[in-house]
DRENGUZA-281100 format. One record per residue (C-alpha): chain; residue number from 1; x, y, z; residue in one letter. Coordinates in nm, 2 decimals, m for minus. Layout:
<sites>
SITE  A  NUM  X  Y  Z  A
...
</sites>
This chain:
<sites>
SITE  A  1  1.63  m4.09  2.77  X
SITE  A  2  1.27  m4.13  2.92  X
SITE  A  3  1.14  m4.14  2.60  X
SITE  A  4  1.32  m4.39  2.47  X
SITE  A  5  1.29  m4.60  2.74  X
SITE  A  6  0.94  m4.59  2.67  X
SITE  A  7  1.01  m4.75  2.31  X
SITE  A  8  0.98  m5.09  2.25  X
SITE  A  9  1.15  m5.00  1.92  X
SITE  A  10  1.37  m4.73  1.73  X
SITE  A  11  1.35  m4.69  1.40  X
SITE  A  12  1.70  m4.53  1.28  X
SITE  A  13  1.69  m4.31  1.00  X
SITE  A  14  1.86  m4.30  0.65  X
SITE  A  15  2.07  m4.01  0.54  X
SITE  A  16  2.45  m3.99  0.65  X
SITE  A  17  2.58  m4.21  0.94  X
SITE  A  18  2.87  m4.00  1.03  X
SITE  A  19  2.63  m3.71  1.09  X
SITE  A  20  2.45  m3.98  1.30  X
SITE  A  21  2.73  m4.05  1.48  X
SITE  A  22  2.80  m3.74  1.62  X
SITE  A  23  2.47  m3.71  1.83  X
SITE  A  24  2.56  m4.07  1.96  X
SITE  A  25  2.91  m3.98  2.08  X
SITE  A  26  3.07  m3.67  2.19  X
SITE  A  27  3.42  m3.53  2.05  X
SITE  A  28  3.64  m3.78  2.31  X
SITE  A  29  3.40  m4.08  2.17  X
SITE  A  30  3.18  m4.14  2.50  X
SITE  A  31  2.85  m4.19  2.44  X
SITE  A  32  2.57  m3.99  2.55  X
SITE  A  33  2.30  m4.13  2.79  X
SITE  A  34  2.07  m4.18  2.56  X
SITE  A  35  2.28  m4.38  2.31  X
SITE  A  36  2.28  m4.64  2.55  X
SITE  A  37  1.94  m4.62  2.61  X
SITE  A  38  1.91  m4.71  2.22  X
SITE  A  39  2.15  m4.99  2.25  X
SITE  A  40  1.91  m5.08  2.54  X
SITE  A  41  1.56  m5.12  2.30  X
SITE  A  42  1.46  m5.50  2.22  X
SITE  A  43  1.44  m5.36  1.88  X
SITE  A  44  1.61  m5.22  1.61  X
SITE  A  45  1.53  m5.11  1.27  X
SITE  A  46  1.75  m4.95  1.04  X
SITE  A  47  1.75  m4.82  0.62  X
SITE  A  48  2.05  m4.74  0.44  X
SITE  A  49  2.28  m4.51  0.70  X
SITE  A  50  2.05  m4.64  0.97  X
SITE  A  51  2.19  m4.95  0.90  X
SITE  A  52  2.52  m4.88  0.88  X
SITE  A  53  2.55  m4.69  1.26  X
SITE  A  54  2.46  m5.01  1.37  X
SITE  A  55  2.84  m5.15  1.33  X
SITE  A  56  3.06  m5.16  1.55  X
SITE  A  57  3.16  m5.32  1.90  X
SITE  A  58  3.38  m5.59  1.93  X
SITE  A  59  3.39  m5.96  1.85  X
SITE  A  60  3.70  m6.23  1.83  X
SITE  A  61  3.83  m6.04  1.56  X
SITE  A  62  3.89  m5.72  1.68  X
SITE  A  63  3.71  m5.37  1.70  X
SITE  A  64  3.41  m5.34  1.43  X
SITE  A  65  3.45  m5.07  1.23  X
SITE  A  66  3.18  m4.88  1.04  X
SITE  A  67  3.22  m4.75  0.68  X
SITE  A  68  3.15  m4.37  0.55  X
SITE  A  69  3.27  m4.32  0.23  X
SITE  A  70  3.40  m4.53  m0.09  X
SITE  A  71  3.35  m4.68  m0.40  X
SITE  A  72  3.47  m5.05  m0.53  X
SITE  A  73  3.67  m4.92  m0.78  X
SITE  A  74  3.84  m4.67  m0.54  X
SITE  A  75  3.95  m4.94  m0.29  X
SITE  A  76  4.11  m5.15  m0.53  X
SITE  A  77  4.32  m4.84  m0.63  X
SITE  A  78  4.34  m4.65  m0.32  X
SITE  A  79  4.30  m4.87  m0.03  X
SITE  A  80  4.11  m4.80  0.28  X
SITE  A  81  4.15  m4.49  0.51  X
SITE  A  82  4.06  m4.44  0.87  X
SITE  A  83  3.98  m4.09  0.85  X
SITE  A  84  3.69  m3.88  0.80  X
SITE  A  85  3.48  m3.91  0.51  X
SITE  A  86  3.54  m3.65  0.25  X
SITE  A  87  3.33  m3.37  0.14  X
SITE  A  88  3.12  m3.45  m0.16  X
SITE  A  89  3.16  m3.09  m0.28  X
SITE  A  90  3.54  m3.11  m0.36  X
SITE  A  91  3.69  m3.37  m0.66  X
SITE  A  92  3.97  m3.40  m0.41  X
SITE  A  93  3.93  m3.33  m0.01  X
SITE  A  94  4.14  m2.99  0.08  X
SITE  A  95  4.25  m3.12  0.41  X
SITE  A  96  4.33  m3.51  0.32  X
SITE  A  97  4.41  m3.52  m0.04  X
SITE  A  98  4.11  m3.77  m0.08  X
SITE  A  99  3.86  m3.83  m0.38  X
SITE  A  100  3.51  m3.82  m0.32  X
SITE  A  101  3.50  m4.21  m0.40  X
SITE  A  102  3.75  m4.28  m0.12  X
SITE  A  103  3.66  m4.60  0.10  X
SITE  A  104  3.70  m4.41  0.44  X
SITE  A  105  3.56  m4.57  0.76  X
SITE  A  106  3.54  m4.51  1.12  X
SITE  A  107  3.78  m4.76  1.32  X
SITE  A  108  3.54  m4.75  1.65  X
SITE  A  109  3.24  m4.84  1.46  X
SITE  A  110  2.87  m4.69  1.55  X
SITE  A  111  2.62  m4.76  1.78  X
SITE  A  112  2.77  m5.12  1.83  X
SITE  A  113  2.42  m5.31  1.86  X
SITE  A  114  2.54  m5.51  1.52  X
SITE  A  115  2.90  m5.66  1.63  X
SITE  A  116  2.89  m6.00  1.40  X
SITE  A  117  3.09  m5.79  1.11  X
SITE  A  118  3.05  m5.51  0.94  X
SITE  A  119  2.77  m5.40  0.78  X
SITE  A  120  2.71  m5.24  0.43  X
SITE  A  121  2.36  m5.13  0.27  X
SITE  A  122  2.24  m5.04  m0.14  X
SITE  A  123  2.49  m5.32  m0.14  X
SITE  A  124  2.44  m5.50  m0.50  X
SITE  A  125  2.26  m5.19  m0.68  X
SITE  A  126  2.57  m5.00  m0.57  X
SITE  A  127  2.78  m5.28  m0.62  X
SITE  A  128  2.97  m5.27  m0.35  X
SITE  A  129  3.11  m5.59  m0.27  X
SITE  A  130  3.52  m5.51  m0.33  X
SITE  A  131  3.49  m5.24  m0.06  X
SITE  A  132  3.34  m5.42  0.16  X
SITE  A  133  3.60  m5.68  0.11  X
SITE  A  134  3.87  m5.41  0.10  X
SITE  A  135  3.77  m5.31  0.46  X
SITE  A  136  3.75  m5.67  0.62  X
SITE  A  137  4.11  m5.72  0.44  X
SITE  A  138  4.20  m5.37  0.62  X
SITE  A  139  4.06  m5.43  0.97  X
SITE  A  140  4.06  m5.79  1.02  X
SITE  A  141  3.73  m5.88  1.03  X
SITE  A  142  3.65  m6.21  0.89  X
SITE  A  143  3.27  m6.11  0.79  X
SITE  A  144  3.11  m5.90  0.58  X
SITE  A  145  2.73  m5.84  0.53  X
SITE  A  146  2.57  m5.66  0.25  X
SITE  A  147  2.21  m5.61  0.23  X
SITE  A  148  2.06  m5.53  m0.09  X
SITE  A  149  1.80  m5.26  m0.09  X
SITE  A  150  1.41  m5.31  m0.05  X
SITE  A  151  1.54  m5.61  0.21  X
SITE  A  152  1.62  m5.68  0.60  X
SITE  A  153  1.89  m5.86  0.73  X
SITE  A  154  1.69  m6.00  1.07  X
SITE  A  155  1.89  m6.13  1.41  X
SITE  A  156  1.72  m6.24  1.66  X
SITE  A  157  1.90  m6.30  1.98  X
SITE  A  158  1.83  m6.48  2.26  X
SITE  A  159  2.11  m6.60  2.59  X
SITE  A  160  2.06  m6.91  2.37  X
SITE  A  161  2.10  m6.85  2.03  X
SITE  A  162  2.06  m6.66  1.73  X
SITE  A  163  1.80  m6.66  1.47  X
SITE  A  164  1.91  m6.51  1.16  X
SITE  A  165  1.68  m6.49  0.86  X
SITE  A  166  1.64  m6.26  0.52  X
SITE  A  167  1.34  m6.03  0.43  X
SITE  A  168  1.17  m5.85  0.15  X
SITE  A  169  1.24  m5.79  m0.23  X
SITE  A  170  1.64  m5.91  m0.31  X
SITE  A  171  1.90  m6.04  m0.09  X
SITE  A  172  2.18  m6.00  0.18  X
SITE  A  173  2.56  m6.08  0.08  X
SITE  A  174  2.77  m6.28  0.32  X
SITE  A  175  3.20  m6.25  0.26  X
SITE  A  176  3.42  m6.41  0.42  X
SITE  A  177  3.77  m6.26  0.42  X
SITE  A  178  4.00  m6.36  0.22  X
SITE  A  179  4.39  m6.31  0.23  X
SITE  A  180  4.40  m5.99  0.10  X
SITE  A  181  4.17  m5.80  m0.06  X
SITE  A  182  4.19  m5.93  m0.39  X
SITE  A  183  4.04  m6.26  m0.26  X
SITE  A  184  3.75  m6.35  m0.06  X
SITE  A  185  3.43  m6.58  m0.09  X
SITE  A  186  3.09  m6.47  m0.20  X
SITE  A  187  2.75  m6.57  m0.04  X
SITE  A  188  2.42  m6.48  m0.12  X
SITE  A  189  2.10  m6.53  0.06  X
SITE  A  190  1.80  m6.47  m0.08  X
SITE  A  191  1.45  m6.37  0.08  X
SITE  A  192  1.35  m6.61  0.26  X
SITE  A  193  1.68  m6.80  0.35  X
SITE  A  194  1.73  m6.87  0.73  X
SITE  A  195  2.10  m6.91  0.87  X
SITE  A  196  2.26  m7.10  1.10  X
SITE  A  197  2.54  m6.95  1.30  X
SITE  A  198  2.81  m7.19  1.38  X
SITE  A  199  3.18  m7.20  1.54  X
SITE  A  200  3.26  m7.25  1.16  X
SITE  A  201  3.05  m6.91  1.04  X
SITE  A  202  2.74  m6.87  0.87  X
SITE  A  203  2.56  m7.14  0.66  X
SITE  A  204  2.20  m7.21  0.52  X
SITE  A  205  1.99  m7.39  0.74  X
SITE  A  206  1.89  m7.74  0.64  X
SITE  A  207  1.50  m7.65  0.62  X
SITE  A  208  1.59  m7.37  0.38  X
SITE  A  209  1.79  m7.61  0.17  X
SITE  A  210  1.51  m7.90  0.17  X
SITE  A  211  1.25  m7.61  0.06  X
SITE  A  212  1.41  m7.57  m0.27  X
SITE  A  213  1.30  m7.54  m0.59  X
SITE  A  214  1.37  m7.83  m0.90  X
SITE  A  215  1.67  m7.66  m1.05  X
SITE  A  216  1.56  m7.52  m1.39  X
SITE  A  217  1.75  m7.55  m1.71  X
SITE  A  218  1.92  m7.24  m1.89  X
SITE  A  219  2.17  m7.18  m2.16  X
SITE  A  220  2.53  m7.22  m2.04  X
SITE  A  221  2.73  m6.86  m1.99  X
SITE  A  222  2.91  m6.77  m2.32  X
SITE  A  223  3.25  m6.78  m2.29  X
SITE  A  224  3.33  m6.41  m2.26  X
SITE  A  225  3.48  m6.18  m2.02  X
SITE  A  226  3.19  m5.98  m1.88  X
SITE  A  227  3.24  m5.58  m1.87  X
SITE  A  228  3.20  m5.32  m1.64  X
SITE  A  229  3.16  m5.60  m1.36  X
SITE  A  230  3.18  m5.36  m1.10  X
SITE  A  231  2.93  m5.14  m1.16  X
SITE  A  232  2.55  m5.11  m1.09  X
SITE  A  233  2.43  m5.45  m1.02  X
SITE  A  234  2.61  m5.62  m1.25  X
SITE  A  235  2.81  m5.86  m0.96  X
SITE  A  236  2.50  m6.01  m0.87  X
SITE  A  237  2.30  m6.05  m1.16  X
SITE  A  238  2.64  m6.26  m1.30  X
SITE  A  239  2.68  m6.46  m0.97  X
SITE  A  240  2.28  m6.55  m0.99  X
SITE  A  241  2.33  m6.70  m1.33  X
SITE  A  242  2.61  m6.90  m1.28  X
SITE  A  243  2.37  m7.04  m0.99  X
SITE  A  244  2.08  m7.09  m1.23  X
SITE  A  245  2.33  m7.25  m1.48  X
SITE  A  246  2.54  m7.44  m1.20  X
SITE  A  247  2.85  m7.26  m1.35  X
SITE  A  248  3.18  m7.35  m1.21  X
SITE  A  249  3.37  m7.01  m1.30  X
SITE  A  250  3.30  m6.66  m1.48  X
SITE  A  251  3.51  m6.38  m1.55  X
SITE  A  252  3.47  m6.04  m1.57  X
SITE  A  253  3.67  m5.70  m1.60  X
SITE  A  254  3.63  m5.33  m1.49  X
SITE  A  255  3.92  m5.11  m1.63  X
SITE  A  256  4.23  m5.23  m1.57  X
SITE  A  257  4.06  m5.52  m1.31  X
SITE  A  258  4.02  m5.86  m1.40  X
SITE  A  259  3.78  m6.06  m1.16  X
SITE  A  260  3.73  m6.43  m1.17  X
SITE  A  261  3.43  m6.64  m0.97  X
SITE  A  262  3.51  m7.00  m0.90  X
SITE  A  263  3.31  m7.25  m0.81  X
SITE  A  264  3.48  m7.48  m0.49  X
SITE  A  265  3.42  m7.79  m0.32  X
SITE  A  266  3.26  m7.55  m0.06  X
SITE  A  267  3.07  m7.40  m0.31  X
SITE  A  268  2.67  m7.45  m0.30  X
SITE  A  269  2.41  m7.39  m0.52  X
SITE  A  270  2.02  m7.35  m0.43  X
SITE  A  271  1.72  m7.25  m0.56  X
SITE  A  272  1.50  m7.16  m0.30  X
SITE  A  273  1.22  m6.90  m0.45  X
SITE  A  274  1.11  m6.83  m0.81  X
SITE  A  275  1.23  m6.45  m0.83  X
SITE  A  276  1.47  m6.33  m1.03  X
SITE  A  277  1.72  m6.31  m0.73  X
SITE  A  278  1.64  m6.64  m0.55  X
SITE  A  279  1.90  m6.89  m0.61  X
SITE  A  280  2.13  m6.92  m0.27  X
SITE  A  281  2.45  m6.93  m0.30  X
SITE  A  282  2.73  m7.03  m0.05  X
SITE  A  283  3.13  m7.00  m0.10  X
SITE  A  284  3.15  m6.85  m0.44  X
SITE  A  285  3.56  m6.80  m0.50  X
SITE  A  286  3.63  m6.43  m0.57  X
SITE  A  287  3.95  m6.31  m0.71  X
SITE  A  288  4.10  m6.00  m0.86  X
SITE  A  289  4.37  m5.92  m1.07  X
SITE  A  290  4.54  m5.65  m1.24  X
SITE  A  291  4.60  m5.63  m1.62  X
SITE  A  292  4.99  m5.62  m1.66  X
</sites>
């Protein structure tokens, strides 16, 4: 506990944040003295499972859970589980009857020094938007946050505000819960962006939009149904063309899934870097069907 009281920062490892978890809190769930003492540092830094520990808490919504386990493809079909996550040595779990692709989650989150929403890492090259979305439909959060890899989501606090800006290589994805977990909206922020956190949720901050770039001209999408949408990073690479090529709606399908992006009235567009993931986007309509 010394020791870290010493730090003025903790970097928190990758690697599997259940395991994490377990030298955080004993078997009733109270933590150990020097969880607290991490909670305690002015900074934290987390990659991939890192990351993840950091859910939990509680906000107006409700507890913060963290997830452990899952695929997209695997919460659309199976739903998600508050349960341990299940051994990636067995096709199905010998105590719970689960698949190795189960969404499973913790329902007390982790360390709790990241209580906005829950968090979610490898996020687009893993595609994992629809589990994410399957778990704020589950618990009731209304806020998602997905951060690509090779990129920091950063909040600063202060008694008062919070500064919240993007870092590094891609991009973080914002949802917003929808009314199930067939629906919700679909933000991205690039490297770069800065957000404003209002009563009203998360938005790009007026300097961010003024530094834009001119929109530049590419071919509309063909009129196609886009496959295997929910794999690799497929999701974002569609979503960042129909910002290029201010597209009102795509579809695509995975299996027996059909999901369709709409453009709203709340819907923004903006170019705000030349990379090949810089184009902001805010309010994308998401919405998922099943083939009959």
């Amino acid at each position: 506990v010394a020791k870290i009281e010493s730090a003025t920062g903790i970097m928190l490892n990758g690697g599997d944040q259940s395991l994490t978890r377990k030298v955080l809190f004993d078997d009733t769930g109270k933590p150990y003295p020097w969880t607290d003492a991490i909670r305690s540092r002015p900074l934290l830094v987390g990659t991939s499972a890192g990351t993840a520990i950091q859910s939990g808490g509680s906000n107006q919504f409700g507890s913060v859970a963290m997830i452990t386990n899952g695929t997209s493809l695997a919460a659309l079909r199976d739903g998600a589980h508050a349960v341990s996550a299940p051994s990636e040595r067995c096709e199905d779990d010998c105590n719970q009857g689960l698949s190795a692709d189960t969404l499973t989650y913790q329902t007390n989150g982790g360390l709790g020094s990241f209580s906005a929403g829950i968090v979610d890492t490898h996020f687009s090259e893993r595609n994992r938007t629809v589990r994410l979305a399957t778990l704020l439909a589950k618990t009731g959060q209304q806020y998602g946050f997905g951060v690509d890899e090779t990129t920091a989501l950063v909040f600063i606090k202060s008694q008062q505000s919070t500064i919240v800006t993007v870092l590094g290589k891609h991009g973080v994805v914002h949802l917003n819960k929808g009314k199930d977990k067939y629906s919700f909206d679909y933000s991205f922020w690039p490297a770069g962006a800065i957000i404003d956190v209002t009563p009203q949720g998360y938005q790009l901050n007026q300097r961010t939009i003024d530094s834009a770039l001119p929109a530049i001209k590419i071919p509309p999408l063909p009129m196609q149904r886009f496959n295997n949408i929910l794999t690799d990073a497929k999701l974002r690479s569609l979503t960042q063309a129909m910002c290029l090529a201010n597209e009102q709606s795509a579809v695509g399908q995975q299996d027996e899934f059909i999901v369709t992006l709409n453009a709203s009235k709340n819907t923004q567009y903006q170019r705000i870097s030349p990379s090949s993931y810089g184009c902001a986007i805010e309010r994308l309509s998401v919405n998922i069907t099943t083939i009959q």
